[in-house]
N, C-alpha and C positions, 0 to 999 in steps of 0.2 A: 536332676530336676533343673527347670532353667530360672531364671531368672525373673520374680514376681513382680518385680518394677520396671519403669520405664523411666526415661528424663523427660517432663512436660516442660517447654519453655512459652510462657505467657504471656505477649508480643501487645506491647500496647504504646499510643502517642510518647506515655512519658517513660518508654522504656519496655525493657526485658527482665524478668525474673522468672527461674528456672529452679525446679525441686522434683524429685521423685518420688510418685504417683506407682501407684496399684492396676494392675491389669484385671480386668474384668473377664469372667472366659476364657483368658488368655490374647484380651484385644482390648487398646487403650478406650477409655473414656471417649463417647463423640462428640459430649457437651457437659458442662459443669455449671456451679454456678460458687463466685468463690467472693469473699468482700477486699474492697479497697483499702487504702488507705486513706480513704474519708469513712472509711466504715460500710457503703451501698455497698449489696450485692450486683456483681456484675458474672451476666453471662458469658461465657467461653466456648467458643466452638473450635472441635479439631481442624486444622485445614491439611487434608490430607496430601496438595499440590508441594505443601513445603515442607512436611515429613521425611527423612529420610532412616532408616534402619532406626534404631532403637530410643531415637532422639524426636518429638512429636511436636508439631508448634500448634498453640491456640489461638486466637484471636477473639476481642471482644466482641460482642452484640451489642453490650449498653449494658444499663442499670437493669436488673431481672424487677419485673411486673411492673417496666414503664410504658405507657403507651406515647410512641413515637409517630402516631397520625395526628 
């Protein structure tokens, strides 16, 4: 059986922080939504251009349920 984790690393202005996440089906998460260290949730999206083999990078959206218009 393979291996049910993957390495997420979650690519933000003040930095990087990386932990091991659960495969879904056997295919990483596309989007999350995970809190800060002010506490907001913020959304995460896979970016699959800077992925490579078992190592996944996300990148924020923002604060989850802010409107940005």
């Amino acid at each position: 059986m393979s291996n049910p984790t993957y390495t997420a690393s979650f690519v933000a202005s003040n930095g990087t922080k990386t932990e091991q996440l659960e495969y879904i089906d056997g295919l990483p998460q596309k989007s999350l939504v995970r809190p800060d260290s002010k506490g907001d949730d913020l959304n995460w999206e896979l970016d699959e251009s800077s992925s490579v083999g078992d190592a996944y990078v996300y990148r924020s959206l923002g604060v989850a349920e802010h409107d940005y218009s």
